[in-house]
C-alpha positions in Angstrom: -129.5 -84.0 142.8 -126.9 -86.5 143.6 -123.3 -84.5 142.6 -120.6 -87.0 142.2 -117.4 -84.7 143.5 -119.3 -84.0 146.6 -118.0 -86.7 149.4 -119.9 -87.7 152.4 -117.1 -88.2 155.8 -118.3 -90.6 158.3 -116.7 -90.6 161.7 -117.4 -93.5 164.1 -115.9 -91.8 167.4 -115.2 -94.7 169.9 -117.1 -98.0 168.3 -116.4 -101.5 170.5 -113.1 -103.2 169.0 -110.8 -100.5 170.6 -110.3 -101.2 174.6 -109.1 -98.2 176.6 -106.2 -99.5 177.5 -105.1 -98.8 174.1 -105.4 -95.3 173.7 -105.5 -92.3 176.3 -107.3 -90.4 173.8 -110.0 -93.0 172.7 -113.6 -91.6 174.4 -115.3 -93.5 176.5 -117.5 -90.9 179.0 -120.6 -89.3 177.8 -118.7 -85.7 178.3 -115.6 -87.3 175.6 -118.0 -89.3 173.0 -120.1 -86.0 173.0 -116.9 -83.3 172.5 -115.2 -85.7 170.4 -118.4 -86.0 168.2 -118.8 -82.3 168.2 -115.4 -81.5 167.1 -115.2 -84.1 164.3 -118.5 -83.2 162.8 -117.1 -79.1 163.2 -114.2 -80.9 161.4 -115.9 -82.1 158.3 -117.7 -85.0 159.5 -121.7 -85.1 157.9 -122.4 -88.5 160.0 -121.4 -89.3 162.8 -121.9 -93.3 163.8 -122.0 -93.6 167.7 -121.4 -96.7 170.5 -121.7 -96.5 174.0 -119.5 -97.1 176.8 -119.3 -98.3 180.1 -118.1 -94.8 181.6 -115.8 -96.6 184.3 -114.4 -99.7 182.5 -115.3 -98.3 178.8 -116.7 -101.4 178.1 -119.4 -101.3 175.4 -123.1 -100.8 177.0 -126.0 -101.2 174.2 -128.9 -99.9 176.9 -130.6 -97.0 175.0 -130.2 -95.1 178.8 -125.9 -95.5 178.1 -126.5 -92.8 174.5 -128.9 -90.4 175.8 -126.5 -88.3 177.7 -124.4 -87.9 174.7 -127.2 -87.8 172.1 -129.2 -84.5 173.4 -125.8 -82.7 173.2 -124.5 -83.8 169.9 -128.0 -83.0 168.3 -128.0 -79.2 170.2 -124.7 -78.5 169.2 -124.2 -79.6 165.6 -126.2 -80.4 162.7 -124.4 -83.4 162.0 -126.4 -86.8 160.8 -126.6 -89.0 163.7 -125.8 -92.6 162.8 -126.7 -95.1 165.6 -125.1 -98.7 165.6 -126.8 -101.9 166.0 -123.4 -103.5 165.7 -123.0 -103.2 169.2 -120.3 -105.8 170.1 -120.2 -109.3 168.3 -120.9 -110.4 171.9 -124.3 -108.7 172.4 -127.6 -110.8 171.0 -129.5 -109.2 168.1 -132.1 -107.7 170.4 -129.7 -106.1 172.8 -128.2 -104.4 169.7 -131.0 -103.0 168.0 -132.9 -101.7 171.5 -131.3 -98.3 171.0 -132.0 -97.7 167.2 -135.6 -98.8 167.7 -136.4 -96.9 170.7 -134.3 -94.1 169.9 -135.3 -94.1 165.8 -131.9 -92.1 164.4 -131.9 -91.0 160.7 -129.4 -93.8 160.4 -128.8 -97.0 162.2 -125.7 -99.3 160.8 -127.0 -102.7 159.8 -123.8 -106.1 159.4 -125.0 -107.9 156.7 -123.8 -111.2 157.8 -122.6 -113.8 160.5 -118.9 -113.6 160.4 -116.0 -114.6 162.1 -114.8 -111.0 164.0 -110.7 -111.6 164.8 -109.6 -108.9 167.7 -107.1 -111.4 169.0 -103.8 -110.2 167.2 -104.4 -106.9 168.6 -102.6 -108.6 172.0 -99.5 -108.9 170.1 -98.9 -105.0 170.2 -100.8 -104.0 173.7 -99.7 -106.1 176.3 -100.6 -104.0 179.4 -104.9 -103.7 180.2 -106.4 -101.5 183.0 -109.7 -103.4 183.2 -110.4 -107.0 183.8 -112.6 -107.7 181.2 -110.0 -105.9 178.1 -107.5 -108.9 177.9 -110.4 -111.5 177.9 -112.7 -109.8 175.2 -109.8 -109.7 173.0 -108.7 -112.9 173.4 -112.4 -114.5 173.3 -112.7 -113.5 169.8 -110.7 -116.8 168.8 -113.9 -118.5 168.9 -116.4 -116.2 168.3 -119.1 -115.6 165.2 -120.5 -112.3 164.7 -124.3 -113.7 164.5 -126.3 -111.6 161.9 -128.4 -114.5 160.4 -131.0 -113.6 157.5 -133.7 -114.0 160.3 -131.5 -111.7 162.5 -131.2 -108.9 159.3 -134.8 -108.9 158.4 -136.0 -108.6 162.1 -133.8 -105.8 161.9 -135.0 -104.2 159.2 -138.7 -104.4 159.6 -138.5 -102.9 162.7 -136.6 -99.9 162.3 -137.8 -99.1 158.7 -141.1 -98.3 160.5 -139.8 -95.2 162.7 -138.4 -94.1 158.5 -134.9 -94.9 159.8 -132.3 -95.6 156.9 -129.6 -98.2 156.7 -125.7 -97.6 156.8 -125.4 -101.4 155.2 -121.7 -102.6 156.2 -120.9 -105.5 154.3 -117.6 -107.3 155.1 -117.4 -109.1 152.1 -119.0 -110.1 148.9 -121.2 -112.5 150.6 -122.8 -109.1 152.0 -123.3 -107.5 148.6 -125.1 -110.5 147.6 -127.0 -111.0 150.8 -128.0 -107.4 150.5 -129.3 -107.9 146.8 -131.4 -110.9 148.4 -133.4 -108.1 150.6 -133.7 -105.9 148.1 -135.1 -108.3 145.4 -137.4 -109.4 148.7 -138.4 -105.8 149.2 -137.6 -105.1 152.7 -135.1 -102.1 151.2 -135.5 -99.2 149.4 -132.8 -97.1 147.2 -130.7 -95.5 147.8 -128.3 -98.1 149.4 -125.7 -96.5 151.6 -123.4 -99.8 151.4 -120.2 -99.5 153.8 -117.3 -101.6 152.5 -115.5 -102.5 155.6 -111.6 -104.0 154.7 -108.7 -105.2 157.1 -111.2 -106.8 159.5 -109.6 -110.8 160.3 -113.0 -112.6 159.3 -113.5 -109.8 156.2 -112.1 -109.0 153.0 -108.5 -107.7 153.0 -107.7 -104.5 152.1 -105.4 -104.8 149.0 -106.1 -102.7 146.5 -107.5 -105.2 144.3 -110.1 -106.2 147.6 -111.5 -102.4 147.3 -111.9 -102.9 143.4 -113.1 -106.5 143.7 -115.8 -105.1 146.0 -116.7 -101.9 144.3 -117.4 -103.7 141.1 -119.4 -106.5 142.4 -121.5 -103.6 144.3 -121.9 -102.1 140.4 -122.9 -105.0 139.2 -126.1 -105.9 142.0 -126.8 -102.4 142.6 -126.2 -99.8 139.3 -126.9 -96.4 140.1 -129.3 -97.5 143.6 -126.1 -96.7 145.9 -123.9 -94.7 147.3 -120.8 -96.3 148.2 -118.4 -95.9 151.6 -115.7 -97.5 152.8 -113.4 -97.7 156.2 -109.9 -99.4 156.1 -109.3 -100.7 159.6 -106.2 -100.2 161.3 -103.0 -98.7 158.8 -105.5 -99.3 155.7 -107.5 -96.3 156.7 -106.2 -93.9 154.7 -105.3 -95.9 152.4 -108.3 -97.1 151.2 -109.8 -93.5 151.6 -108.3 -92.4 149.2 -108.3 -94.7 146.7 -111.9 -95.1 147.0 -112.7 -91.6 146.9 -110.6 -91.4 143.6 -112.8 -93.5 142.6 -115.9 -91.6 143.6 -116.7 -93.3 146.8 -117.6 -91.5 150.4 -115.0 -92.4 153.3 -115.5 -93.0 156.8 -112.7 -92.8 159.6 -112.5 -92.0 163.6 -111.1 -94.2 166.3 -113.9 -97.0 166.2 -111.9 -97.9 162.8 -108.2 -97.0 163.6 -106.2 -95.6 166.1 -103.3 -94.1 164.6 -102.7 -90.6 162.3 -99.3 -91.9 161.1 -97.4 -95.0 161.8 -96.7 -95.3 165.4 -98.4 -92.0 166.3 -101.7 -92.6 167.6 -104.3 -89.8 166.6 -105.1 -87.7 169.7 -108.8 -87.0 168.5 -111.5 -88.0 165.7 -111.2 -84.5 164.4 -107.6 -85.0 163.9 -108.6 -87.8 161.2 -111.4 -86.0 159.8 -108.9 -83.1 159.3 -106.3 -85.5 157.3 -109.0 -87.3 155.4 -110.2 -83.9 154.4 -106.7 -82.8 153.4 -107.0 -85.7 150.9 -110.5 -85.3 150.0 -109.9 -81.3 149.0 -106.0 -82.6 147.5 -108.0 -84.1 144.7 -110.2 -81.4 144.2 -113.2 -83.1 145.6 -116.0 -81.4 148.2 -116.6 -82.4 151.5 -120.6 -82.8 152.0 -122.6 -80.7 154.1 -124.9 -82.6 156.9 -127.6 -81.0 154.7 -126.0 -82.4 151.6 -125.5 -86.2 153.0 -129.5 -85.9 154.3 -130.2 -85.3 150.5 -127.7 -87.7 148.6 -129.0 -90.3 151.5 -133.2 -89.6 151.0 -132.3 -89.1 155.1 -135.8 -88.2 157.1 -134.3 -85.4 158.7 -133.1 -84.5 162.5 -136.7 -83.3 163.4 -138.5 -86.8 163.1 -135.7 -88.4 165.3 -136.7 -89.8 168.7 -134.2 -87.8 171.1 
């Protein structure tokens, strides 16, 4: 039965808005995204929501090949939920970005719930320096860029990994997503529970004012009742912030270095564990649980690491 004190963590270990010029510690190899998934889930972490890298340039790769040498390992060596994006990058096409949740059919793939503008630019106002040709250009490129994920684009999406009994981490952006959401629902193409993601401090999404997390949290009351179970991330200096004002208000968190960098202002986190660690001091600080793999599989309906395809 679905407990209410019990708190799912998500870590999402290396993601695609991060370059690697930014951080020494961000992973980017098969050996780092592996350890550093290890260690987080050994941490606290129930889920753990994976990208893959470019092991030379770190730039993000979306060919199901790039996540297999990471994948056999995380699943031998933890029993953590394995969350696969179809996010990819908000430069990839819809059908690069789902290849590795179809083929690969994870217990959870993320799903965007709509086209959105995706702002990494102002991130060149604090690094300045780039090892890799293309890190300076993807950042600045997001000026004009929109983060396709058309209802054509969602429902494709969700017809064909539903099949393999994969379940949806829905991120929704703002309350345009809630609603579009409620729209496949009402069509069917969903089942509860929702796992809905609140993502705030992304340029292009909702802020992440305290009012934004309540503003969201209520409107995902209002379409969904007791059909969800509701997540959030803060990007950037939000992330802890919003954790734990959300989980005070009986929400699950998510953190790693996909969604922030930094363990304190201007000290970057040297690890995902590291965050999962501080997010559990939090968590436990207001006499809350941390979920068990076993216990998000349940609270989530989850099918289970057997009937995964790696």
């Amino acid at each position: 039965m679905y407990q209410q004190n019990v708190v799912i963590i998500s870590c999402a270990v290396t993601g695609a808005i991060h370059t690697p010029s930014m951080s020494p510690y961000l992973p980017v190899t098969p050996e780092e995204i592996a350890e550093s998934s290890i260690a987080a889930a050994k941490a606290g972490a129930a889920i753990i929501h994976l990208h893959a890298r470019d092991p030379v340039t770190g730039k993000p790769d979306q060919r199901p090949e790039a996540f297999m040498p990471f994948l056999g390992r995380i699943k031998g060596e933890c029993d953590a939920v394995v969350n696969l994006t179809t996010g990819g990058s908000p430069y990839m096409s819809v059908q690069e970005r789902i290849r590795p949740a179809t083929e690969l059919q994870p217990e959870v793939a993320s799903m965007n719930m709509g086209s959105m503008g995706f702002g990494l630019f102002p991130m060149l106002d604090r690094f300045k320096e780039f090892k890799h040709d293309w890190e300076r250009s993807y950042l600045e490129g997001s000026k004009d860029l929109v983060f396709r994920n058309t209802y054509g684009d969602i429902e494709t999406s969700l017809r064909e990994l539903s099949a393999s009994g994969t379940r949806f981490e829905f991120e929704c952006y703002d309350t345009s997503h809630l609603y579009n959401l409620a729209h496949f629902i009402d069509r069917g193409l969903v089942k509860p529970p929702f796992f809905v993601q609140t993502v705030f401090g992304i340029l292009g999404g909702i802020g992440a004012h305290p009012d934004d997390v309540l503003h969201m949290k209520r409107t995902a009351d209002r379409l969904f009742g007791n059909d969800f179970r509701w997540s959030v991330l803060g990007a950037g200096r939000n992330q802890m912030k919003v954790a734990a004002m959300a989980a005070s208000m009986g929400g699950n968190v998510r953190v790693g270095l996909e969604d922030s960098l930094w363990i304190a202002p201007g000290k970057l986190a040297e690890s995902n564990a590291e965050q999962v660690r501080k997010v559990r001091e939090i968590l436990e600080g207001l006499g809350l649980q941390v979920a068990t793999p076993a216990q998000a599989r349940e609270i989530l309906s989850l099918k289970g690491a057997k009937n995964v395809g790696f």
